[in-house]
C-alpha positions in Angstrom: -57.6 -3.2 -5.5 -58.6 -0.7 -2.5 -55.8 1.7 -0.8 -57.1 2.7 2.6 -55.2 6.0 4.2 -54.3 3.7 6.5 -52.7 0.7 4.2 -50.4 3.4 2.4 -49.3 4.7 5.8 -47.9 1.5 7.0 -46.5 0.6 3.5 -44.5 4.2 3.4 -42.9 2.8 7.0 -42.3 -0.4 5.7 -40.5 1.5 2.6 -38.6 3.5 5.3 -38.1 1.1 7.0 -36.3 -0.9 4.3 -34.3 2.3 3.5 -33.1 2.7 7.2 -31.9 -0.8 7.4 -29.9 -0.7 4.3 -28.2 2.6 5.4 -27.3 1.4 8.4 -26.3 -1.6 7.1 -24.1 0.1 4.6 -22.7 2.5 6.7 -20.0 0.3 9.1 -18.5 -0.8 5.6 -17.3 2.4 3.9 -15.9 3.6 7.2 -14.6 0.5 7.7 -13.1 0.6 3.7 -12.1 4.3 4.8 -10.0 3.1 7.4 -8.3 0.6 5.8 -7.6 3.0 2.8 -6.0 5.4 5.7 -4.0 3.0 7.3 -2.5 1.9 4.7 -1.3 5.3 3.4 0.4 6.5 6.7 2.4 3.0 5.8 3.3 3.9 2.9 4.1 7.3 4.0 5.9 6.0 6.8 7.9 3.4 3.8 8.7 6.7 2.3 10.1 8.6 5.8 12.5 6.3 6.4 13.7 4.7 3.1 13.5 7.8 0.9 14.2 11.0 3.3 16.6 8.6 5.5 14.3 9.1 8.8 13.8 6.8 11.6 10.3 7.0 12.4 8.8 6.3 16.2 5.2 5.2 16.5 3.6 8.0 19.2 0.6 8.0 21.1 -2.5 10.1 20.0 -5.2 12.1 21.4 -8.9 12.6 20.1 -9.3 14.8 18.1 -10.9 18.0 20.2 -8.9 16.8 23.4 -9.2 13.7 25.6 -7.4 10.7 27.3 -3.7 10.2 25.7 -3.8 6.5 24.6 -1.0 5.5 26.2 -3.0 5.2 29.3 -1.4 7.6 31.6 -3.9 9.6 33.2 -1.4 12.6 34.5 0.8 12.1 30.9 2.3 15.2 30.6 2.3 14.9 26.5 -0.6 13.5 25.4 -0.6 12.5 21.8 3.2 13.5 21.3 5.4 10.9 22.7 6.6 7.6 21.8 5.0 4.6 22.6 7.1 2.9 25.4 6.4 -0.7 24.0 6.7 -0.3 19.9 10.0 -0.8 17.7 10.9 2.2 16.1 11.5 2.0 12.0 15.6 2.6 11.8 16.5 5.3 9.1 17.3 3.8 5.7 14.5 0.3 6.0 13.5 -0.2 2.7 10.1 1.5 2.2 8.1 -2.2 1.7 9.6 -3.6 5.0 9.0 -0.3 6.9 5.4 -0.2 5.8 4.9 -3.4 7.1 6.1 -3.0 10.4 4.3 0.2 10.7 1.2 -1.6 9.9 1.5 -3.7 13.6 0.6 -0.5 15.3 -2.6 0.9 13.8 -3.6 4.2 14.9 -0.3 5.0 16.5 1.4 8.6 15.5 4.1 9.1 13.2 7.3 10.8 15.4 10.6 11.6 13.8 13.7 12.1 16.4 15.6 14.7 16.4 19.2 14.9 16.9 19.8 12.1 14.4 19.0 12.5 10.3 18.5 16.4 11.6 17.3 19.1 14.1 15.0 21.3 13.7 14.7 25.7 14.3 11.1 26.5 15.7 9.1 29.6 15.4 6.0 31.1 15.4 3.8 30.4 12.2 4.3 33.6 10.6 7.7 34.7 11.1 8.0 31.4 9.6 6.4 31.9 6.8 7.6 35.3 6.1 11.1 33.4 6.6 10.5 30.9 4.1 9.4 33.2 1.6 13.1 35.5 1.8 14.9 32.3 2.0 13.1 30.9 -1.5 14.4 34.2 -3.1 17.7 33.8 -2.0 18.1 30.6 -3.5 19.2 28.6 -0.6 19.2 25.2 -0.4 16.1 24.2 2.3 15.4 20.9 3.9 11.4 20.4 4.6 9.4 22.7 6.8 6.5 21.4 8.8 3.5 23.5 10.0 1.9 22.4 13.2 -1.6 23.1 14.4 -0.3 24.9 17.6 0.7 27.5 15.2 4.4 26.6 15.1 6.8 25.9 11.7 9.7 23.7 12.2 12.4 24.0 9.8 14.4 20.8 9.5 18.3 21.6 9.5 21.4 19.5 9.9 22.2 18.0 13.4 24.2 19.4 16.1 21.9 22.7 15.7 20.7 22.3 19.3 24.7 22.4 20.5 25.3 24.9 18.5 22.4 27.6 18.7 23.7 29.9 21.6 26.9 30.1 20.3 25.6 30.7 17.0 23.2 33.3 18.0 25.9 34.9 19.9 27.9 35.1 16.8 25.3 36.9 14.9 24.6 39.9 17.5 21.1 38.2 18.3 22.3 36.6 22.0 20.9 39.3 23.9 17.5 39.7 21.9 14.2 37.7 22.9 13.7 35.2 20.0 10.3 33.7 19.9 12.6 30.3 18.6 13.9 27.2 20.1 15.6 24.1 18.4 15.0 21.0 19.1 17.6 18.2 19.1 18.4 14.7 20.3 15.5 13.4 23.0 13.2 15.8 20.9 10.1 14.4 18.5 7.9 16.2 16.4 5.0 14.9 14.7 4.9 14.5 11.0 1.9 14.2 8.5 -0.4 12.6 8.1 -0.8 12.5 11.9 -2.7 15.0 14.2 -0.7 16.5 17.0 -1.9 16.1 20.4 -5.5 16.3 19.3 -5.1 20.1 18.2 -5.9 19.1 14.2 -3.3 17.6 11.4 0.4 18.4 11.1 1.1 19.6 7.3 4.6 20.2 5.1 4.8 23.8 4.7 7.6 22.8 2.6 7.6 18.9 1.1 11.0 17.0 1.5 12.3 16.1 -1.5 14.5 13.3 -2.0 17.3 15.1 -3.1 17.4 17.2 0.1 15.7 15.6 2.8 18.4 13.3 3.5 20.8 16.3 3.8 19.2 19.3 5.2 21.3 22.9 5.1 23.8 24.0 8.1 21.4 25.9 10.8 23.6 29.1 10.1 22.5 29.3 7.1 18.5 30.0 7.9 19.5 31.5 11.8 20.3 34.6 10.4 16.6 35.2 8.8 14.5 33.5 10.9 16.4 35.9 13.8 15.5 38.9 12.2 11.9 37.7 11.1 10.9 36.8 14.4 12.8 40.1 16.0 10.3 42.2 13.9 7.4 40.1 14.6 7.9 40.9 18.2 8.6 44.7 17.8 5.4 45.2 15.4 3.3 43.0 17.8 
C-alpha cells in the first residue's frame, strides 16, 4: 500500500480531529461532575453550620469572581455578593444537618451568611493585628470561638452576643475609648460570609481558627479578647 505526503496529512487531521471531539466532548462532564461534587459539600457544610455549631445560616447573593453584576439583579446594589437573598428561607439554628442540607440544596450557587446578633457577634480587625492577637490569646489559654479570615484582609473573631451593645462601654472601661481602633463589631442586622463561599467576588472566605463543636455553640464574653485585640491593633497603628 502507497502513503502519499498528502494521504498522511489528511489522516493526522482526521486523528486530530477525533482527539478534539473527544476532548470537547469530555470536557462539559467533569465540570459538570465538579459542580455537583461542590454543591453538595457547601450542603453539607451548611448541615454542619446550623446543626452542629447552632447557626442559622442565610443564603446571600454572589459576585464573579474578579468583580461583576451582584446576582440579585440590582444594578446600583450597594453590597454585591454579601447580602441575603430577599426571596430564600433561611436555615433556623439547630435543623438537623440532613434536613438543612436539603433545603440548602434549592438555592444552588447562593452564599453562605451567618447573622449576627443571634448564636454570636463578632470583633473585627485588620488581618494582622488579628493574627498577632490570636497567637497571645492561644498562649494564654483562653477559651476561643472560631475566627474567620476574609479576602478584604479582615479576621472576625466570633464572640458571645450583645458585644455590639456592649463595645463602647467596654472599651471605655479598659482606658481604650479615646484611642483610634482599627476594630468594629458587628451585631444583629450584620452578616458575614462563611467558607466555602467567596466574599463579594474578592476570593474565598477561610477559618483562621475552625469551630469546634464543643465551642462554637458557646463563644467566649467579648471582654475577654477586647483587651488584646485593643492593644494589638493600637501598636499596629503606631508602628505603621
Amino acid at each position: 500500500m502507497v502513503f502519499t505526503i498528502g494521504s498522511m496529512r489528511e489522516s493526522r487531521q482526521q486523528r486530530n480531529g477525533v482527539r478534539e471531539a473527544l476532548g470537547a466532548g469530555a470536557r462539559p462532564a467533569v465540570r459538570t461532575g465538579v459542580r455537583r461534587r461542590t454543591h453538595a459539600g457547601v450542603c453539607t457544610t451548611v448541615g454542619d453550620y446550623a446543626g452542629r455549631c447552632g447557626w442559622a445560616v442565610v443564603p446571600g447573593a454572589r459576585v464573579a469572581r474578579g468583580g461583576g453584576a451582584c446576582s440579585c439583579g440590582n444594578a446600583e446594589c450597594r453590597e454585591p455578593g454579601a447580602h441575603p437573598l430577599p426571596f430564600a428561607d433561611e436555615i433556623p439554628a439547630g435543623a438537623a444537618p440532613a434536613g438543612a442540607a436539603e433545603a440548602w440544596a434549592r438555592v444552588p450557587g447562593a452564599a453562605v451568611l451567618l447573622p449576627a446578633g443571634r448564636s454570636f457577634d463578632v470583633i473585627e480587625v485588620a488581618e494582622a493585628p488579628g493574627r498577632r492577637a490570636l497567637v497571645r490569646l492561644e498562649r494564654m489559654g483562653l477559651r476561643l470561638g472560631p475566627v474567620l479570615l476574609t479576602p478584604a484582609g479582615r479576621a472576625q473573631f466570633f464572640v458571645a452576643p450583645g458585644a455590639a451593645a456592649e463595645l463602647p462601654h467596654l472599651l471605655y472601661r479598659m482606658g481604650w475609648d479615646d484611642a483610634e481602633l482599627d476594630l468594629r463589631c458587628l451585631g444583629p442586622g450584620d452578616h458575614v460570609t462563611a467558607p466555602p463561599s467567596d466574599l463579594g467576588g474578592l476570593g474565598p472566605v477561610r477559618w483562621l481558627r475552625e469551630p469546634l463543636p464543643g465551642t462554637a455553640p458557646q463563644p467566649p464574653e467579648a471582654r475577654l479578647l477586647l483587651g488584646t485585640l485593643a492593644f494589638v491593633c493600637h501598636r499596629a497603628r503606631a508602628y505603621a
